[in-house]
C-alpha positions in Angstrom: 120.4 127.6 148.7 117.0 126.5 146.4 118.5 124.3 143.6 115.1 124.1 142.4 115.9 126.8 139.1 117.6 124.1 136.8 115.1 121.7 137.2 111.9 124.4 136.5 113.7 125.5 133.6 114.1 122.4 132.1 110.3 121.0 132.9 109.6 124.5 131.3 111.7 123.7 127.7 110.2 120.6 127.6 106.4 122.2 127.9 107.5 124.5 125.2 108.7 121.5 122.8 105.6 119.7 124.0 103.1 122.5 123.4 105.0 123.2 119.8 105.4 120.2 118.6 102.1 118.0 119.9 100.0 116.3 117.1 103.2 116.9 114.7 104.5 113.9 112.8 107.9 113.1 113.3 109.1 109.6 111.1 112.4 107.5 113.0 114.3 105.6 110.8 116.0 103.0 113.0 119.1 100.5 111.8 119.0 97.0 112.5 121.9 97.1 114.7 120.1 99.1 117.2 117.2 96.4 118.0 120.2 94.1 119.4 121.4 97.1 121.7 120.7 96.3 125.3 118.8 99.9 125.0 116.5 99.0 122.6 113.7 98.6 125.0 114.1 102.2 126.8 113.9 103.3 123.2 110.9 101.4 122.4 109.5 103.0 125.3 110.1 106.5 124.8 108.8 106.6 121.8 105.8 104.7 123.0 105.5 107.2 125.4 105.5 110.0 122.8 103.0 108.3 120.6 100.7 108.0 124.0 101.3 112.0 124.4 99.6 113.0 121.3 102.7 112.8 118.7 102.7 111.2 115.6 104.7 108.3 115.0 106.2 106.7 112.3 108.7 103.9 112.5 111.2 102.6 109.7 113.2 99.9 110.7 116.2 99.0 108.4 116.8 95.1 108.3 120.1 94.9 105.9 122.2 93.1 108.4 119.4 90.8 109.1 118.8 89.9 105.7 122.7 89.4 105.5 122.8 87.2 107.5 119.4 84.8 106.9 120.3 84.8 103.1 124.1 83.2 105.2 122.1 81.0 106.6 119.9 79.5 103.7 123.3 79.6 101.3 122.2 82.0 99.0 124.9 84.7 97.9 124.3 88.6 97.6 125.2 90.3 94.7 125.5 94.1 94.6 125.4 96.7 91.7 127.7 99.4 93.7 125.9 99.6 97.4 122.6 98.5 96.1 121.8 94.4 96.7 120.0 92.9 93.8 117.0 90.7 94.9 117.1 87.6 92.8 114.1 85.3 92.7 115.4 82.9 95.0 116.4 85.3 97.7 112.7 87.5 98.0 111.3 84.8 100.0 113.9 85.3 102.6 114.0 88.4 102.2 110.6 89.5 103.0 110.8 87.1 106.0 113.4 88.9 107.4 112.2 92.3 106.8 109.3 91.7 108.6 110.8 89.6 111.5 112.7 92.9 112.3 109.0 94.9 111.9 107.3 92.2 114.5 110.5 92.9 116.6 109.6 96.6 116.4 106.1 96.2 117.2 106.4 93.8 120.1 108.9 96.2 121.3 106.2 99.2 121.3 103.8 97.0 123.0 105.9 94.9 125.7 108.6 97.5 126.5 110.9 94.2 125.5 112.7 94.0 122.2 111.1 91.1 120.4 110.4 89.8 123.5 113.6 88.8 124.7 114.1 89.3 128.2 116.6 91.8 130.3 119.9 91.1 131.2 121.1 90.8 134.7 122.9 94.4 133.9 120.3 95.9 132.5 118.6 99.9 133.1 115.4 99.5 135.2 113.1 102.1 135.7 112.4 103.5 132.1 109.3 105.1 131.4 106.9 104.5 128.9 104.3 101.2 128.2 102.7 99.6 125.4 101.0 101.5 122.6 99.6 99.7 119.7 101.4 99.6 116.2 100.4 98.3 112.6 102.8 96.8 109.9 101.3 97.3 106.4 101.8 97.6 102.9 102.3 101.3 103.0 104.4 101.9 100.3 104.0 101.4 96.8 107.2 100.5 94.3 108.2 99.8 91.5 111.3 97.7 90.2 114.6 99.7 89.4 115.0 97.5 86.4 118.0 97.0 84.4 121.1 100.1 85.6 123.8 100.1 83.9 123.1 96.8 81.9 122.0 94.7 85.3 119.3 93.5 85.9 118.6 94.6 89.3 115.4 92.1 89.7 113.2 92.2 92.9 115.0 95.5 93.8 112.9 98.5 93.6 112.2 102.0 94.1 109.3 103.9 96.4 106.6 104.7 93.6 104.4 106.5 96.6 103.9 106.0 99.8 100.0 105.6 101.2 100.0 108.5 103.2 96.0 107.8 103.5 95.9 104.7 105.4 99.3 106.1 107.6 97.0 108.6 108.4 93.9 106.4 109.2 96.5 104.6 111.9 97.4 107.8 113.6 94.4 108.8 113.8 93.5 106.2 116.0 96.9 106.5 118.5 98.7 103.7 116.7 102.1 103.6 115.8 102.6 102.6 111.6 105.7 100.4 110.7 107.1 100.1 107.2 109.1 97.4 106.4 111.7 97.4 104.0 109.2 95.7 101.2 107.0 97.7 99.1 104.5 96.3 96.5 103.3 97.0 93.0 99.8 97.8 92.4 99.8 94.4 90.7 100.8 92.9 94.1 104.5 92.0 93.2 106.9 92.6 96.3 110.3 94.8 95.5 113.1 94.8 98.5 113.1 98.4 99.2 115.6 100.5 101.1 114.8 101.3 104.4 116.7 105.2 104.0 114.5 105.6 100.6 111.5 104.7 102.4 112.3 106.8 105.6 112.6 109.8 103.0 109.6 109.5 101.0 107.6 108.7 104.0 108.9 112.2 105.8 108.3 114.2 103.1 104.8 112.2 101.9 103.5 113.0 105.5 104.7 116.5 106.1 107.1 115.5 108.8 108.1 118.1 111.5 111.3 115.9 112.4 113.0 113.0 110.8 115.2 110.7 113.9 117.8 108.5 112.2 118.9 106.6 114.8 121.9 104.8 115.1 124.8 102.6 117.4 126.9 105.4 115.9 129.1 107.9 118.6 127.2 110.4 116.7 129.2 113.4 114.7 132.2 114.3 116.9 134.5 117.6 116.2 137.5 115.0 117.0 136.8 112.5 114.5 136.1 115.0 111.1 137.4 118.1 109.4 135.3 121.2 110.1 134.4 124.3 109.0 135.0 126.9 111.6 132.0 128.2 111.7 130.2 124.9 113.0 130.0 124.9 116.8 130.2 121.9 119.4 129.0 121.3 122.7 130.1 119.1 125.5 132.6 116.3 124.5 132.8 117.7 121.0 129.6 116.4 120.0 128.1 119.0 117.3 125.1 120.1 118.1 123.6 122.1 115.1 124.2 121.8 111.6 123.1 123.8 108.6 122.6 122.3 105.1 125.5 124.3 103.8 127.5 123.3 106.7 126.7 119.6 106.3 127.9 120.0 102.2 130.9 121.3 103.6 131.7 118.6 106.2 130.9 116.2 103.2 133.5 118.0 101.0 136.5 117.9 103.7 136.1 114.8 104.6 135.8 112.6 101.0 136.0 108.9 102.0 134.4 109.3 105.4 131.5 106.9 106.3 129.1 109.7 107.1 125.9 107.5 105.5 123.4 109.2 108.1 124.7 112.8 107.0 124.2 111.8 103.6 121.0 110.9 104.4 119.9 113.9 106.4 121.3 115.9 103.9 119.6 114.8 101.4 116.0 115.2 103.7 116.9 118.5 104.3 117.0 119.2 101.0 113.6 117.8 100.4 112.0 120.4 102.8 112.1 118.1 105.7 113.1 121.0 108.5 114.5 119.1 111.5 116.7 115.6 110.9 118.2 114.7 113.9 121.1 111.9 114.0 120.7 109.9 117.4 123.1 107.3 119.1 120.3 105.0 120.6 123.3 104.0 123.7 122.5 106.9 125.2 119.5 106.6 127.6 116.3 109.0 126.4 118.4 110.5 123.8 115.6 110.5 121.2 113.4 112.6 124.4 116.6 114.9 125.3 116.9 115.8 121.7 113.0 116.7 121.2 112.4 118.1 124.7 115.6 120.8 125.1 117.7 122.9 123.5 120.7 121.1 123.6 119.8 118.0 122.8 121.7 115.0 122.4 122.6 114.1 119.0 123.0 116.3 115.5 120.7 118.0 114.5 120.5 119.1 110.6 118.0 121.9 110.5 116.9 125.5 107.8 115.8 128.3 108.8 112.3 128.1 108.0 111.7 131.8 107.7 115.0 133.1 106.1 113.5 133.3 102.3 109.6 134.6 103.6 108.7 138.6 104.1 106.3 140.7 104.3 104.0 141.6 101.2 105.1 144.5 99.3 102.5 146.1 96.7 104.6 144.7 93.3 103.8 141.2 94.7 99.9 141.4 94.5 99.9 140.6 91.0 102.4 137.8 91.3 100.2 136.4 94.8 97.2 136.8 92.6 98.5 134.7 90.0 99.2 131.9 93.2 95.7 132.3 94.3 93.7 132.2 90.5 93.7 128.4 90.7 92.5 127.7 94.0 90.0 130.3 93.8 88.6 128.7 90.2 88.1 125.5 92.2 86.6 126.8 95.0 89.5 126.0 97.8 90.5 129.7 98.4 87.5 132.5 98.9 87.5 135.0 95.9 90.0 138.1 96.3 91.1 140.8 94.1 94.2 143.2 94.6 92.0 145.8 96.4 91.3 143.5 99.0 94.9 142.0 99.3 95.9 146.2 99.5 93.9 146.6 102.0 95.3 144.1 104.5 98.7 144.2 102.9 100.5 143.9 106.3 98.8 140.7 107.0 100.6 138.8 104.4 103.7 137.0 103.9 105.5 135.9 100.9 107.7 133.5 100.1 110.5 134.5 97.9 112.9 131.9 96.1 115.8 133.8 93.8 113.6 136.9 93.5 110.1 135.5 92.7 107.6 134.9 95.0 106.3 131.2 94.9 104.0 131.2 98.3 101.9 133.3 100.2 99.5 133.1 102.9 97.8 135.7 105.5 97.4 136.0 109.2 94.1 138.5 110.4 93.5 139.6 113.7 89.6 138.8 114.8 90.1 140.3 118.2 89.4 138.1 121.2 93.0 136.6 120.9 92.4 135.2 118.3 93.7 135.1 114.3 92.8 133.1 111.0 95.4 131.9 108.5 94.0 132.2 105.5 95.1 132.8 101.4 97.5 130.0 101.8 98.9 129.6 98.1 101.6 127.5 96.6 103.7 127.1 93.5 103.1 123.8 92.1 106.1 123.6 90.6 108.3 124.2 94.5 105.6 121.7 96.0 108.7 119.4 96.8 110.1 122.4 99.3 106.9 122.4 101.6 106.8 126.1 101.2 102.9 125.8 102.4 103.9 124.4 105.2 106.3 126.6 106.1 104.4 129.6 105.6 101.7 128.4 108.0 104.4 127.5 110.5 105.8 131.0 110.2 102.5 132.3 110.6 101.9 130.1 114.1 105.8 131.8 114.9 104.0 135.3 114.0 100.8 134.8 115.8 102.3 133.5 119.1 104.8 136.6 119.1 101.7 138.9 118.5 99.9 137.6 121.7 97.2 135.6 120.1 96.3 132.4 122.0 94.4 130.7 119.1 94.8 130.3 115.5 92.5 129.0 112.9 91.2 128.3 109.5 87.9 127.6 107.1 88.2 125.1 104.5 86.4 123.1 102.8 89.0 120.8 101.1 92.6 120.8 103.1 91.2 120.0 106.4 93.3 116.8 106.2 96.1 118.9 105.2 95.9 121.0 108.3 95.2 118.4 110.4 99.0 116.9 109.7 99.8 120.6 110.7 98.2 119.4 114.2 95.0 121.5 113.9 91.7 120.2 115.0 88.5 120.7 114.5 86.1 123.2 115.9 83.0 124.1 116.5 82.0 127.9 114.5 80.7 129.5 117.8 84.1 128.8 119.2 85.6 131.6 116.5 85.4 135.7 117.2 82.3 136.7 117.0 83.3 139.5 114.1 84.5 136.5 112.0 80.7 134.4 113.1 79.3 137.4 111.7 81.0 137.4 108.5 80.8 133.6 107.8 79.2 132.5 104.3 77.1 129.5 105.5 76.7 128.8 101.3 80.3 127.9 100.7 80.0 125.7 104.3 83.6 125.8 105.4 84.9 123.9 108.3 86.9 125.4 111.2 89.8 123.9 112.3 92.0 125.4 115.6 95.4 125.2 116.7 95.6 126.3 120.3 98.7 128.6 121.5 100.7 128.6 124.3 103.6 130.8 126.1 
């Protein structure tokens, strides 16, 4: 009997996750404890591999325990203000030196397939995939100090002020793999001790991040170790597979006390429109590839609906999408429309609704040829934090793929960086339908930019 059918239709999920998620950016925040894990090197190499494939990478290594124990070393005591170390003078120095000991571990990980260079054990996996990419540790984040909380002075602790999403995005363009340490510096140059979680969150959201990974030596959330509501479902060994926001509030609620840090933390990036977190336990072998590449997975993933809250237009909207567009159009990033033109192609749009008002909208027309444009993509400023733009292009890819097309695309002249992180790329105008060539306004001299569909 041919065995062969489980094998195809696994190659074939992981062709769809490939095809779907290619040129995304996806940001893995990684605690210290994991580098010391005899798997660290398989995991250094998968995610090598995925920044070879045409994925973005973004790696945030955590480096408490580290710094624990060089401050040990040197004598010098930690204080805390509740969970939160305050950097004194004294203890920056070896601060920074640790944080970026850990980074340099990373990177020669990336680019050696060996964690920090250290070799294999006699018992260790052979055969992993993967190979060196290059990576970059920079000052990619910008801080400020926390100051004085509660009446302490928290010192050389600090905050993420903004992270350089430029220069990130100058390093992935070129196939490289960015690392952010655990330090982030003033304009004025002075160094703050940063957490690694704050970090890995404003960096997700900063970037437009398809996925956050936190990955961790952690068993990963198990039906036997928590309370759960009954409407959460698990998978093999009790491991639970899928979790909504709500559902992750809840397990929080039933289970005060619990050290659930990483739920926390993908809660918390959830709620600041990151779509996909995903809690890994770096022991398993190619769990980080299991959990990106097929539906089951191998870790937790916390995830929204991206499309529960947008709809199609309805003719009372026009006047609240018009308001969305009036900006945009003023400065010359959306092409001038009026609420006969919107009428007239009504069933190309979709809002998005939050509480009853509409704060988003964009359009998808058909040019024939297999192929559509996105286009009229307008957000609330004030929901800018929610990524509703982002999601209603992403709804829009869901839309056009259902619809057949094989090829979507846009004209801008001022978000092409925008859609870029999207994971379009730029085209050439004869490569667009030949009704939209005909219609194209060479005096306002928008770029086209493609995404390219497939089953």
């Amino acid at each position: 009997m041919d065995n062969t059918g489980p094998v195809v239709d696994l190659i074939r999920e992981a062709f769809h996750y490939q095809s779907r998620f290619e040129g995304s950016t996806m940001v893995f925040k990684i605690d210290y404890p994991v580098i010391g894990d005899p798997g660290f090197p398989y995991l250094m190499k998968d995610l090598a591999l995925l920044a070879r494939t045409g994925f973005r990478v973004v790696i945030v290594p955590g480096a408490k325990e580290w710094i624990d124990a060089v401050l040990r070393e040197y004598g010098i005591v930690s204080r805390y203000s509740g969970s939160t170390r305050i950097t004194t003078l004294d203890a920056l120095p070896f601060v920074e030196m640790a944080a970026f000991h850990v980074a340099t571990r990373v990177m020669t990980g990336l680019a050696a397939g060996r964690s920090g260079g250290h070799a294999l054990g006699p018992g260790s996996r052979s055969g992993a995939g993967g190979g060196p990419v290059d990576a970059v540790i920079g000052n990619f984040v910008r801080a400020r100090g926390l100051g004085v909380e509660g009446g302490v002075d928290m010192e050389y602790t600090g905050m993420v002020d903004r992270i350089l999403t430029h220069s990130i995005g100058r390093v992935l363009d070129l196939g490289m793999v960015p690392i952010l340490p655990c330090i982030g510096w003033s304009p004025a140059g002075k160094p703050y001790n940063v957490s690694s979680d704050e970090i890995a969150l404003a960096a997700s959201t900063a970037l437009g991040a398809i996925k956050l990974f936190i990955v961790t030596l952690e068993s990963g959330l198990r039906a036997s170790a928590y309370k759960l509501p009954e409407t959460v479902q698990t998978g093999e060994n009790g491991r639970i597979i899928r979790l909504t926001p709500q559902d992750a509030e809840e397990i929080l609620a039933m289970n005060p006390g619990s050290p659930l840090d990483e739920l926390r933390l993908a809660l918390r990036a959830s709620h600041a429109g990151i779509e996909r977190v995903h809690i890994i336990d770096a022991r398993e072998e190619g769990a980080v590839l299991r959990e990106l590449f097929s539906n089951l997975g191998a870790g937790t993933m916390i995830y929204t609906d991206d499309y529960e809250a947008i709809r199609p237009l309805k003719n009372r909207d026009i006047p609240d999408i018009l308001r969305l567009m009036e900006p945009l159009m003023q400065q010359g990033v959306l092409v001038r429309r009026d609420g006969e033109n919107i009428r007239e192609k009504k069933d190309d749009y979709a809002v998005f609704e939050v509480d009853g008002s509409v704060h988003a909208c964009a359009a998808l027309h058909d040019w024939g040829e297999g192929q559509g444009e996105i286009a009229a993509v307008a957000t609330d400023p004030t929901y800018a934090h929610m990524g509703l733009g982002r999601r209603m292009v992403r709804c829009l890819i869901d839309r056009a793929g259902k619809q057949g097309l094989r090829r979507v695309f846009v004209l801008t002249t001022r978000t092409q960086d925008w859609f870029e992180l999207l994971g379009f790329r730029e085209c050439s105008l004869d490569s667009l339908p030949e009704r939209k060539r005909r219609g194209y306004d060479k005096a306002r001299g928008s770029k086209a930019y493609a995404l390219e569909l497939t089953d």
